[in-house]
N, C-alpha and C positions, 0 to 999 in steps of 0.2 A: 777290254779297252787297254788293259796293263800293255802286252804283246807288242799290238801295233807303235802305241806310244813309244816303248823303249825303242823299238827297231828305227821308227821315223828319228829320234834322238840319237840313237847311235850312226845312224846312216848322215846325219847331218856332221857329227863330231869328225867324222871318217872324210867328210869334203871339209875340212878346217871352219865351218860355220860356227859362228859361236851361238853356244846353246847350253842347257841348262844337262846334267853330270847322268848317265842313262839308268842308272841306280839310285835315281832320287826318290828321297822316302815320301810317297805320299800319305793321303790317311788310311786308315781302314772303315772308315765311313763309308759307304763308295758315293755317297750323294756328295760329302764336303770331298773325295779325291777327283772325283769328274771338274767341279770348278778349278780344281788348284791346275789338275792335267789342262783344263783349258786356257787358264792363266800364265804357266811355264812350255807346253806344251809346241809344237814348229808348225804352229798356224795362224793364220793372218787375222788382222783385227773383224773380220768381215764375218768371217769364221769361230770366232770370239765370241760375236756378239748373238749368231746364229745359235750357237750352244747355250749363253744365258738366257735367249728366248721360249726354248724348248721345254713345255713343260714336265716335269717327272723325272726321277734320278736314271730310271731305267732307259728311256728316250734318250735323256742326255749322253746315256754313256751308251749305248748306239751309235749316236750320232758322231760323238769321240772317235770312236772305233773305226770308222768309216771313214771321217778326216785324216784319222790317222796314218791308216791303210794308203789312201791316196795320195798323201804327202809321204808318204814310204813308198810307192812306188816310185814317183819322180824323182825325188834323190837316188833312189837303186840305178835310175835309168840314164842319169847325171852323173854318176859312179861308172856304171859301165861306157858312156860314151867319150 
């Protein structure tokens, strides 16, 4: 979840978006880093609210992963165009 997260944060900081620093410490917990990545993280409240629904830390940071992913591609593709 780490991965995608930074890259969709650095891909945002890269189109002047404001967003939160791509080296931001989260926990080592991965249950309490999943909320905080959700909470700081360059996805919409829909998507927010989608991940506190989700039960299990593992599910959760899946699902992270894959927003992430997704919101890093669009910005990459926002970049290149």
């Amino acid at each position: 979840m780490m991965r995608p997260f930074r890259r969709a944060v650095a891909l945002k900081a890269e189109l002047g978006e404001a967003t939160v620093p791509a080296m931001i410490d989260l926990s080592d917990d991965p249950a309490l880093a999943g909320y905080q990545a959700a909470a700081v993280g360059p996805i919409g409240p829909l998507d927010q609210q989608r991940v506190l629904a989700t039960d299990g830390a593992v599910d959760r940071l899946r699902l992270l992963a894959t927003l992430f992913d997704e919101e890093g591609d669009v910005l990459a593709a926002r970049l290149a165009g």
